[in-house]
C-alpha positions in Angstrom: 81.6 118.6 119.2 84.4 119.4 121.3 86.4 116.7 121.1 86.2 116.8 116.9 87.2 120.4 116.8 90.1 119.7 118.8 91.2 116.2 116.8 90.8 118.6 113.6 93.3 121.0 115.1 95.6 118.2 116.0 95.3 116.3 113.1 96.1 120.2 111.0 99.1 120.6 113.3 100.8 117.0 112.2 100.1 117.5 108.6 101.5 120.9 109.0 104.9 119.2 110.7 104.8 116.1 108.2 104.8 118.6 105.3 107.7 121.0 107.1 109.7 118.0 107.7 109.6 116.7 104.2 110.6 120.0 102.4 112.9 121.1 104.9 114.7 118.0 104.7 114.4 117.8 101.2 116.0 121.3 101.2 119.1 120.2 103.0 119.4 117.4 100.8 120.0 119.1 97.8 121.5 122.2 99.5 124.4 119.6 100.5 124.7 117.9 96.9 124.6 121.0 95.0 128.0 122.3 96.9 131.0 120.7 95.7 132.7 119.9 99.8 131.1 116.7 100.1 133.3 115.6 103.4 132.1 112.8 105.9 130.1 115.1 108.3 127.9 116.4 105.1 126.8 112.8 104.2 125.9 112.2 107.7 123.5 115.2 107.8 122.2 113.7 104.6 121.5 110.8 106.0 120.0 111.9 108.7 117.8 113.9 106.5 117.1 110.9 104.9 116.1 109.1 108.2 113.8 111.8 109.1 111.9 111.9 105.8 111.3 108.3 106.4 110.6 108.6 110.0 107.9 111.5 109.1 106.2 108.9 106.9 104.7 107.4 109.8 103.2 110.5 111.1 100.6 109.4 108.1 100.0 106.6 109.8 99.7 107.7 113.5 97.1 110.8 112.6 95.2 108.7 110.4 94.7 106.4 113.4 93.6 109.0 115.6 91.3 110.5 113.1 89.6 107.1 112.5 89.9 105.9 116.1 90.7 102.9 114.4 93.3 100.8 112.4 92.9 100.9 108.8 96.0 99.8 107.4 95.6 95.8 108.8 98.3 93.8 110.3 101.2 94.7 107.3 101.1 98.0 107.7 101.4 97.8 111.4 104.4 96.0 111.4 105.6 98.0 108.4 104.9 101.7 110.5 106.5 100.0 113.8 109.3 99.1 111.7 109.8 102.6 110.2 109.5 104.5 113.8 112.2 101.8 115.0 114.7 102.0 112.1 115.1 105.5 111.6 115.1 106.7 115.4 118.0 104.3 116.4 
């Protein structure tokens, strides 16, 4: 009983980061498209906004596992989720 309440918490705590990560990102986004200085260091943020709206995708993935205790997503979406943590934290 326990151990389900706390998963539940956990598993609320990610979806509430994975949901503040994709509209604060989403936010800077078009907060630094909408202004007309569009210089080098602006296009960097907004691809690193970008990266992190990727990179949050996977938290999908990870509480999904940990609510399951199990892999649902077969071998593809391993490697795809793997892939996605890699590419957008290097």
């Amino acid at each position: 009983m326990e151990h389900t309440f706390l998963l539940g918490i956990f598993v609320t705590i990610i979806g509430l980061v994975f949901l503040g990560t994709i509209i604060l990102n989403l936010l800077a986004i078009v907060y630094i498209l909408s202004t007309q200085d569009k210089t080098t260091i602006a296009m960097l943020v907004v691809n690193l906004a970008i990266a992190d709206i990727i990179h949050a995708m996977g938290i999908i993935f990870f509480s999904s596992n940990l609510f399951t205790r199990s892999w649902i997503f077969g071998e593809f979406g391993c490697k795809f989720s793997l892939a996605i943590d890699v590419l957008c934290t290097v």
